[in-house]
Each structure stands twice: as C-alpha cells, then as structure tokens.
N, C-alpha and C positions, 0 to 999 in steps of 0.2 A: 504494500500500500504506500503512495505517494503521500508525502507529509501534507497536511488539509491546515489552511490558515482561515479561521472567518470571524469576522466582526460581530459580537454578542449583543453590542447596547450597552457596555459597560467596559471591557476589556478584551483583548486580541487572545486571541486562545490557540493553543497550538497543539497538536495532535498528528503524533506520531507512531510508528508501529515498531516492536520491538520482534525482533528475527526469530529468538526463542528467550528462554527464560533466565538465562546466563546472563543476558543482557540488558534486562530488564529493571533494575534501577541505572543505569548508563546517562540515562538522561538529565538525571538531579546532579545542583550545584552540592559543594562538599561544603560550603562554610557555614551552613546552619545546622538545627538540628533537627529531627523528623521524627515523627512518631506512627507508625503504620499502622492505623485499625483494619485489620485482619478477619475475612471468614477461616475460622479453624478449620474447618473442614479444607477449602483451598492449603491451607498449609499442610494438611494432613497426606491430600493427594499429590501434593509436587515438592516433595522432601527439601530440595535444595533450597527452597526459601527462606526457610527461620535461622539456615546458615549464612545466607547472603544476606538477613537481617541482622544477622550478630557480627557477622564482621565489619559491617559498615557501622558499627556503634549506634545503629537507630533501635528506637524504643519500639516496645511490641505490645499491643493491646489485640487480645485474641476475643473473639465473639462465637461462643457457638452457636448461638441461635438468630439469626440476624433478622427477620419478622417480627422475631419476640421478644427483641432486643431493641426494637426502633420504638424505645419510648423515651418518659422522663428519668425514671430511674436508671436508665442504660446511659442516658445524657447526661445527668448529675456525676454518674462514677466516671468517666470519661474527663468530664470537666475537670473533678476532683485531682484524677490521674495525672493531668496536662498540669495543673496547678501545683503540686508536690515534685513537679521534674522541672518546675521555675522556665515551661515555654512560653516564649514572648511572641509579641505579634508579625515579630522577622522572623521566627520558624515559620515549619511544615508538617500538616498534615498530610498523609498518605494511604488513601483507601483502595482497599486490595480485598474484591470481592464483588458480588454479584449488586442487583438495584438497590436492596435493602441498606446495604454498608456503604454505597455510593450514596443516600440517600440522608442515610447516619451521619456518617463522615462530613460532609460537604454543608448540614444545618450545625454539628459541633465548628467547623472548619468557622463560618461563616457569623457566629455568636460568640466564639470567644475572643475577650477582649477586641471585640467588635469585628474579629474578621484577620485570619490569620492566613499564610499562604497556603494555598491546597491543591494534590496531584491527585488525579484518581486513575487509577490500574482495574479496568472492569474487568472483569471474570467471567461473566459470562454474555451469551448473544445478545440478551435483554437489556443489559446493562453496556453493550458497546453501540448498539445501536440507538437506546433511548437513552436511559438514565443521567448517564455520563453525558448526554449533547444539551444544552440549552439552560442551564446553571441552578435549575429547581433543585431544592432538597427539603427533608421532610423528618417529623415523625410523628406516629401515631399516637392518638390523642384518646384516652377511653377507650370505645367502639368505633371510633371515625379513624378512619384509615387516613394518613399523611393529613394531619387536621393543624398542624405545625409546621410551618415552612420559612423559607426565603427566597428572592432569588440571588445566587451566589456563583459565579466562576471559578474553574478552578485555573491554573496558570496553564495547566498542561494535562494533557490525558493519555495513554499510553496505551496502544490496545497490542493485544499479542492472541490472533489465533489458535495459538497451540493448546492454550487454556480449554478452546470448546474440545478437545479430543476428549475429553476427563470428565464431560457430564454424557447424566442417564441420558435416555430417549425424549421424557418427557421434559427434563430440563434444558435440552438442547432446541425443542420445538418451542419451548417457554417465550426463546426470541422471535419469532417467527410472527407471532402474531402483529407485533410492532412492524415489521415490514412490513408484511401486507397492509396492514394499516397505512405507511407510509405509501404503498402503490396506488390502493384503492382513491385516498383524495388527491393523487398527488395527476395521474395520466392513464390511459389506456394502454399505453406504451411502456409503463413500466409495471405494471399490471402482466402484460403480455409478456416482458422479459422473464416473469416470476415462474411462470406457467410452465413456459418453453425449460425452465431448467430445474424442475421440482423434482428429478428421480437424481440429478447432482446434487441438488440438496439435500436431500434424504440421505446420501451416503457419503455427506461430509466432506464434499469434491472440496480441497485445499483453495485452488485456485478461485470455484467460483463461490467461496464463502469469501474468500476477500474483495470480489470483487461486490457482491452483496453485500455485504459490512460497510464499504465504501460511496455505493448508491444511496443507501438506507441513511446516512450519517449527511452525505451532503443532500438528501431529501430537510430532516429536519433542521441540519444549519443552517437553511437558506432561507427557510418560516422564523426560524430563532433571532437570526440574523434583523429581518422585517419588523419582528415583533417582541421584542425580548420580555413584558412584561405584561404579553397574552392581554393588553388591549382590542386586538383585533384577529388576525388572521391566523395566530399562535391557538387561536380557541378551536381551531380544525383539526389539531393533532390529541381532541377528544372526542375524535369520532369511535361511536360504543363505549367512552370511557365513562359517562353517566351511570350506564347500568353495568359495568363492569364494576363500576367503583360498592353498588350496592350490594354485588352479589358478594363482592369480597369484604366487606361491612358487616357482612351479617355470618362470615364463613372466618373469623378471627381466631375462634377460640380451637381451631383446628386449619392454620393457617393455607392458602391454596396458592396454585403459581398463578402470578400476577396475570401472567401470556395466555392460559386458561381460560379468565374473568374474562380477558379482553376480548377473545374470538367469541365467546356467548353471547357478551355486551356488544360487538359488532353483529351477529345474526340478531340480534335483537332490532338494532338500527338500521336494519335491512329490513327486518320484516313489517317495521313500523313505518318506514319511507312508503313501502309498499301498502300498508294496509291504507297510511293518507295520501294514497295516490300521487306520492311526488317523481316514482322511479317507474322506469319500463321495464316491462317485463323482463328481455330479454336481459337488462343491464343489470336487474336484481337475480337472473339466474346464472350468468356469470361472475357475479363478484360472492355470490352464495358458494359456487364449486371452487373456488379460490379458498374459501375458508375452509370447507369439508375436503380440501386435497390433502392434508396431512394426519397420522393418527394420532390427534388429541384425546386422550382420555377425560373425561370428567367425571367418573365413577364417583367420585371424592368430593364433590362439589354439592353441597346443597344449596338448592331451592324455593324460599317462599315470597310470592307475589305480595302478602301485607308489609314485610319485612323488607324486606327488597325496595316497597314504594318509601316507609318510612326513613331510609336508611339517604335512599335520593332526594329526600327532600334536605337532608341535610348537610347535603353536598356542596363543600365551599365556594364551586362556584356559580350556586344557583342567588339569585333578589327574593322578588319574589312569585316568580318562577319556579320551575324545573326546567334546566336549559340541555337540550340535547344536539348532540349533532348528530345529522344525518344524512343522507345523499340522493341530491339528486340526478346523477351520472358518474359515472366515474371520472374522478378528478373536480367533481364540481359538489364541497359538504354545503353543506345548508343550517345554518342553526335555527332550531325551532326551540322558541318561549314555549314552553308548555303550559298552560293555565287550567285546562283540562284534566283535572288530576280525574277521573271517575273514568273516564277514556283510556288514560295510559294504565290506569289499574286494572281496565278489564283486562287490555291486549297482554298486558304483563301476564293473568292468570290465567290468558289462551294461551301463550307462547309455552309455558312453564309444564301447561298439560298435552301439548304436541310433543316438546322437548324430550320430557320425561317417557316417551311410549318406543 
C-alpha cells in the first residue's frame, strides 16, 4: 500500500503500511515516551510483540476484554496508569488492537491533559478500514453503546495486513460489512469491483485485500476529509448504523461483532427504502445479494423490535427524531427524519419475524 496523506478538518494524518511485524513500531520518533494499550489476545497471537514492547522501553497496558473494557472504569484505571508513569502531553499513546481499543485509546489519547499525541496500529479489517479513519473515538456509557466520544486525530496510523491472517472467519468478515457499506453509498462501480472479487476475498487473496483496505480507506477519507465533524455528508457513512446501533444496544451484556449489527442494520435500510418506496426494485435486489454474498452468522445475535425501537430512540445522533439513512440508489443515501415512530415499529416487528424464519 502507497502511503495515503489526507486533510481531516483539524490535522494532516499520515498512514502508512508496515511490510510485517518486525517493523512495525519503525515508524515512531525515539524521544518521547509511549504507552501501548494492547488487545491481549493480539499479543497472545503474534508473540514477538511484548518483546519488541520491552525492548523499546515502552509501557504496556494489556486489555483483555476490549467491549467490556470500553467504559469508565477501564478509562479511570488507564488514566490513573498514565498519571503514576508522570506522561505529559508530548508523549504517546499507542493502540494496538481491533475498533474497541482504537476507540479506547484514541477518547483516553484525546482527554488526557486535554489531548496527548496518538498512533493507532489497527488489528483488525474493521478497524483498518473504519475505526482508525476519520478521528471518532468513544466509550460506552450504561447501555448506550459509544455514548462518550470526541473527535480526535491521531498523528499516524499504521496498518499491516499480516495481522488479518490470525483472525476466525467471523472476525475476518466483521470488516467487511464497513466496505460494503462504503461501496453501496459511495458508486455502482465500486459496488461492482466488490462483487467481481468476493471468492478472493473469501480466501484472503494478499494482494486484493490491500488493495480493498486501500479503496475502502480513501472511500471514507474523502467524506472525513469534506466533513470532519458529521455536519453534513459525514452522516452517510451511517447508512444501517441507526438500527445497527440498537440491535447492538440491547445485545451488550453478551457482546456481538460490531460488522454483524451493521449488515442487519443495513438489510434493514434496505428493506425500509423499499417498503417507502424510495429504491427500485432491481437496485434493492442487488445491493441485498451484496450483503447475503458472505457467511455471516448471526446465530448469537438477539432480536426485539420494542427494544431495539427504544434503544434508537436514544441514539446520539437523533433531535427529535429518529434519523436514518437510507438509499435511494446506489451511491445516492438519503437521510430520513423519522417522526413516525408506530410505522418504523411495525416494519421493525415485520423484519424481525421474516428474519428470524
């Protein structure tokens, strides 16, 4: 992957790819000092990093559960941590790990002492294509998913492929959704690239997963770039993420992959365009076998339409609304004020009982 330079709305961001894993702190300056917030498990699967942590004298805060981690009390002991190793606002945070710890990392990075420097090393597809691009970070608040945030840059992002060889099946597909996502409002064209190469994806073709990581990435730079504080056209890259966000709202206490919610949450905004007659046929049976081309499981995933309504009503970025996006072609979302709440409750308890058969 060619090194990607793009203009955020706040700071120049640079984003580079590391060859393998040897190499992969290569990039950071030596005269400050860093602290790595780590998914344990990541360190678990690629041995050589907690030694390439310790020989560079950088500090290691290990997370094992990083869903159930992305609260306050995981943000107070982290703070605390940073605060007893006397870091100042010229260190470095360094997150190494999938969206969760991208997410972590980057609202710790971005709140202490009002904003300290920050690299993020995504881990996985989910997190090299979304998380990491466009300076959001979060954590969960109660039952509200990512209910605490900022926007926040980090200096540099550092992605390295080799890292996908090491997840399951379903954590591999986890990313997936976010591309498609990014094809569906983005052209037909890139839609049709997706299509044409889904049995290489499936089998982890090297070349064309860099080169997808690479489309996918300057897909949302370019919205991020226009939009950086989701005033306007930034609010497209939540297409299905209203009902994604509920499903995952009310599926907390048995956490599910983010990638999951979202393809649900997008057949959902698909079949909603469709029920209000804003999609053609044809365009909503195409962008529907686009979602059903990969084996998602959702076994795991529960389902209730009361739950689910109440859960989007209290989604950050609704007035008072419920604001969805949905599509009216591909390439063209549409946001719909919902005011209709007894309409999108029904569709929601028809979808739930087609779904489920």
């Amino acid at each position: 992957m060619k090194k990607i330079v793009f203009e955020s709305g706040q700071d120049e961001v640079k984003l580079v790819s590391a060859k393998n894993l040897d190499d992969l702190f290569d990039s950071l300056v030596t005269d400050i000092k860093y602290c790595v917030l780590a998914d344990r498990k990541v360190l678990d699967m690629h041995n050589s990093l907690r030694e390439q942590i310790k020989n560079r004298n950088f500090e290691l805060y290990e997370i094992s559960n990083p869903e159930e981690e992305k609260s306050i009390d995981s943000y107070t002991n982290i703070i605390d941590f940073l605060d007893s190793r006397s870091f100042k606002r010229s260190d470095c945070i360094v997150s190494l790990g999938g969206g969760a710890i991208t997410d972590l990392a980057g609202f710790v990075s971005s709140t202490y002492m009002r904003g300290l420097n920050y690299v993020q090393i995504p881990t996985s597809l989910l997190a090299q294509v979304d998380a990491s691009i466009g300076g959001k970070t979060a954590i969960n608040y109660g039952k509200i998913k990512n209910f605490l945030g900022t926007f926040y840059n980090p200096s540099l992002i550092i992605i390295s492929p080799e890292f996908l060889s090491t997840l399951n099946e379903q954590e591999y597909l986890n990313g997936f959704a976010e591309v498609i996502k990014h094809s569906l409002i983005t052209s037909e064209n890139a839609v049709d690239k997706l299509i044409e190469r889904d049995e290489k994806i499936k089998n982890r073709d090297s070349e064309t997963l860099l080169e997808i990581i690479e489309e996918s990435i300057q897909i949302k730079a370019s919205i991020v770039t226009e939009d950086f504080t989701e005033k306007g056209k930034r609010k497209f890259l939540n297409f299905g993420h209203t009902f994604a966000h509920g499903i995952e709202s009310i599926n907390l206490s048995q956490p599910i992959l983010h990638g999951h919610a979202v393809i649900i949450g997008m057949m959902m905004a698909l079949d909603y365009s469709k029920h209000l007659e804003l999609i053609d046929i044809d365009v909503y049976e195409k962008s529907m076998k686009l979602l059903k081309s990969f084996n998602f499981d959702f076994s795991n995933i529960r389902l209730s339409s009361d739950e689910i309504i109440e859960a989007m009503k209290s989604d950050k970025k609704n007035t008072n609304t419920i604001n969805l996006v949905l599509l009216k072609d591909i390439g063209s979302p549409y946001i719909l004020e919902e005011t209709n709440e007894e309409r999108l409750a029904s569709f929601i308890r028809n979808f739930i009982e087609h779904f489920e058969q």
